[in-house]
N, C-alpha and C positions, 0 to 999 in steps of 0.2 A: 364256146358257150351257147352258140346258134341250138345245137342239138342236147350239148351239156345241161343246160338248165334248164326244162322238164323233166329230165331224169330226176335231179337234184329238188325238184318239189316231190316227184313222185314218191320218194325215201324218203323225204323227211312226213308227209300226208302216210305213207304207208303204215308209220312207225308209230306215230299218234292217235293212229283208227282205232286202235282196241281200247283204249281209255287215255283219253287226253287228258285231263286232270289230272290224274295220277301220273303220266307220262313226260308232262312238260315242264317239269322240276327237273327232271334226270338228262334232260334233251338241250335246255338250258344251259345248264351246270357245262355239258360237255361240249357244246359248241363253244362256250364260252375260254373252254381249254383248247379247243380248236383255233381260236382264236391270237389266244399266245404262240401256238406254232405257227400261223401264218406271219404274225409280227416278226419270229425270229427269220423266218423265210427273206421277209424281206427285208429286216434292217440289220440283222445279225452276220449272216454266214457269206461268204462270198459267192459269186452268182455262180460257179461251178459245182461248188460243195452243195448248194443250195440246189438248184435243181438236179444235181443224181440223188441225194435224199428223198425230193420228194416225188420222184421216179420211181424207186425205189420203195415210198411207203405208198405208191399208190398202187405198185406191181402186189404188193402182201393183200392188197383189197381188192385187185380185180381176181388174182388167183385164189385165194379164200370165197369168195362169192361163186366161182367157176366151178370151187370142189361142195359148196354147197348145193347150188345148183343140181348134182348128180343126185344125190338125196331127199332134196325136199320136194321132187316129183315125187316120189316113194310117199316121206313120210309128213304125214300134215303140218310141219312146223321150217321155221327160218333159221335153225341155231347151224351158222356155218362150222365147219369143220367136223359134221357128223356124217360125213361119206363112211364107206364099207370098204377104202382100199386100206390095202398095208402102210404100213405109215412112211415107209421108205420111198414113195408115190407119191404121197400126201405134201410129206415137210420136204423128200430128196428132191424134189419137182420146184418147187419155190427156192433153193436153198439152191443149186442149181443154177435159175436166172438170175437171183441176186448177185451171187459169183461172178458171171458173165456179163452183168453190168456195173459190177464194182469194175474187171478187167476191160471194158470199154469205155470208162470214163477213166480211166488210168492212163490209155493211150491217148483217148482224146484230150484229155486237158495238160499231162506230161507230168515232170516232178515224180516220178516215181521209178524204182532200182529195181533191175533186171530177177533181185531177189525173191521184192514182193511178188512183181506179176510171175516168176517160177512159180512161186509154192500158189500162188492162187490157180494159176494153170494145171499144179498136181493135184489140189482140191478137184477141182473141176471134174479132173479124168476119173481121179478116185469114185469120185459120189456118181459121175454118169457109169462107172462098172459098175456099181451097185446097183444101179437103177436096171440096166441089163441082165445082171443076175438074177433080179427078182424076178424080173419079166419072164424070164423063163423059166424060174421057180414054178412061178402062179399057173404059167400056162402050161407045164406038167402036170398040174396038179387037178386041172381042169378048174380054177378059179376064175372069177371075171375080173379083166380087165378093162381100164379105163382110157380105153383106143383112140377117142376121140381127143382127150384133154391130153395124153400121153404127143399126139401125133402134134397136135399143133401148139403146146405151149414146153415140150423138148426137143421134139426132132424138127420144128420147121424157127418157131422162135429164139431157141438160143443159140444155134447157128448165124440165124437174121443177126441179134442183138451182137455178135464176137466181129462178123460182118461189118457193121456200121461202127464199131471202134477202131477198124484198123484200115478201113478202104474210105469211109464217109468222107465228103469234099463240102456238102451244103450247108444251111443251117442245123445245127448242134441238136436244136430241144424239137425239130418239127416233125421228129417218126411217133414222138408221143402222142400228137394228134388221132393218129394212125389206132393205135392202142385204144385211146378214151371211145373212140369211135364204135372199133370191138367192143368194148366191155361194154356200151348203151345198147348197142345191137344184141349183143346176147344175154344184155339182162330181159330186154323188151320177149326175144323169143322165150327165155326162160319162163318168165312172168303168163305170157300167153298161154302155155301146158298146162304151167300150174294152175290158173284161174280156169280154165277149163274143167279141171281135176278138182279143183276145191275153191266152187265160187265160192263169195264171201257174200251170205245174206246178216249183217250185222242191223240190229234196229235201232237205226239213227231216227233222228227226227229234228225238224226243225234245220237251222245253219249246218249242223254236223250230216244231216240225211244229202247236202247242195254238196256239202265237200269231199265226202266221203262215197257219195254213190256208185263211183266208178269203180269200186273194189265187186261189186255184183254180179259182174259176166264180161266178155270179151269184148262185145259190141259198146258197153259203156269205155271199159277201160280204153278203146281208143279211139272214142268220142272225147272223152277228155285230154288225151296225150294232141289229138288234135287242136283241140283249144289253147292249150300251153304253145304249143307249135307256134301256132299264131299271132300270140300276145310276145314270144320269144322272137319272130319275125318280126315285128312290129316292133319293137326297139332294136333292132336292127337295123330297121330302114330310117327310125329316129335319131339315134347311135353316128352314122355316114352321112345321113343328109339332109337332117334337122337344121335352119337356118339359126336358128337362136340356139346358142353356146350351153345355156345352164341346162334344155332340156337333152341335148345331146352328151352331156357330161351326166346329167342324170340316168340314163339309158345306159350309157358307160360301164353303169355298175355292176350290171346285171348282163353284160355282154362284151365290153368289152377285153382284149386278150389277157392286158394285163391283170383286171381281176380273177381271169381263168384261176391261177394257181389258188388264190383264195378262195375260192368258191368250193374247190376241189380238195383240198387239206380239210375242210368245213366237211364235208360230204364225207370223207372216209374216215374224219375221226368219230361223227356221229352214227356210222354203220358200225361201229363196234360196241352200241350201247349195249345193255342185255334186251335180247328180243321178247316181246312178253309171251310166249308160247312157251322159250327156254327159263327164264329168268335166269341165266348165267351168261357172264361175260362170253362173247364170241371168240377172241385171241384162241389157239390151241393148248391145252394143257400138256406143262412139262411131265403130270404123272403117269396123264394118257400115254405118252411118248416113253417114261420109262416102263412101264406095264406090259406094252405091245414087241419090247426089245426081252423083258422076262419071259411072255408066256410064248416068245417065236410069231408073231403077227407082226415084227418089224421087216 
């Protein structure tokens, strides 16, 4: 949460900047549903099933925002899932690691027949030939391919992930760490290109001009990620080593471990709101997907 929550203001202040009245009814509504899944996180499901779910629903957010990323240097807006790759890239690529970490939280937690983890192992090989088919489709073809995301969230990640199901000795949930860390770092460098590319001169005024200003150029936006920094440090150091109990339990909430998972189901059920540049849902559609299989772009 030390680095986690600045992020998590930044997304939610990002999301609000273009019309917050009209905004904070929809942002509400769905952190509030946000809300209900972190409940079941933690009163409902068992602490295994629980946290590979929500590994799993945050891996759909870091890779969604990774493929958006590609695109919205290109094109002026946030709606993820509007890259230019084939969709076998796209969904076979996430679809892929989910696989690989259903089949590593199989081995790691146990209770599961030689059957399932087969046929998930045949899934696996299947979709990774297709993903190699393509690639060499595309690259006869002289299409572009998407090298970077290709390299480290197939060929170096779901190795890692099959890895740590079947050799792993340590702590169970602490490679996640690892991952959130990635997905701040690359949202921050993503974020830097793009505000480069398309500052944001919005005319605020008044509280909204204090809160919002850091969407205007680079040297603002981390003039403010700094200050967050800070004020997140700072209940850190209150958090560990505050003498009085209420205000280091107060600090707690916002940093410490255990709230992590809350904070974090909060954060990626609210990045799926509609972005107000798309005004559609961000999730990918099933029609895009059957379309791209008819006209041969799958």
């Amino acid at each position: 949460m030390l680095v986690g929550g600045p992020h998590f203001v930044l997304g939610i202040l990002g999301y609000l900047a273009t019309d917050t009245r009209k905004l904070i009814g929809p942002f509400l509504t769905v952190a509030v549903f946000g809300g209900f899944l972190a409940l079941i996180f933690y009163r409902v499901l068992p602490d295994y099933l629980a946290y590979f779910l929500f590994l799993a629903y945050f891996m759909i957010h870091l890779l969604s925002n990774e493929q958006m990323f590609e695109s919205s240097i290109v094109k002026s807006d946030y709606r993820s899932w509007q890259n230019s790759w084939p969709r076998v890239f796209s969904w076979g690529s996430i679809a892929l690691i989910l696989i690989a970490l259903t089949i590593s939280a199989l081995r790691l937690f146990g209770g599961s027949s030689s059957l399932i983890l087969g046929s998930l192992w045949m899934l696996l090989l299947i979709l990774g030939g297709a993903l190699i088919y393509k690639y060499f489709e595309q690259t006869g073809n002289g299409q572009k391919i998407p090298h970077g995301f290709m390299v480290i969230f197939v060929l170096l990640l779901v190795p890692v992930i099959l890895f740590f199901g079947y050799f792993w000795n340590g702590l169970v949930f602490a490679p996640t760490v690892l991952l959130a860390i990635f997905h701040i770092v690359s949202w921050y460098v993503f974020y830097t290109r793009r505000l480069a590319k398309f500052p944001k001169n919005d005319e605020q005024v008044g509280l909204a001009k204090f809160i919002f200003y850091w969407r205007g150029n680079i040297k603002r936006f981390y003039f403010f990620v700094a200050i967050l920094q800070a004020i997140w440090l700072g209940l850190f150091l209150l958090y560990f080593y505050s003498p009085v109990a209420y205000i280091a339990n107060s600090a707690g909430i916002l940093i410490s471990p255990l709230w992590a998972p809350f904070w974090t189901i909060m954060h990626v059920t609210t990045s799926f709101l509609p972005k107000p540049a798309g005004g559609k849902f961000t999730l990918p559609s099933f029609s895009l997907v059957r379309t791209a299989f008819r006209s041969g772009q799958a």
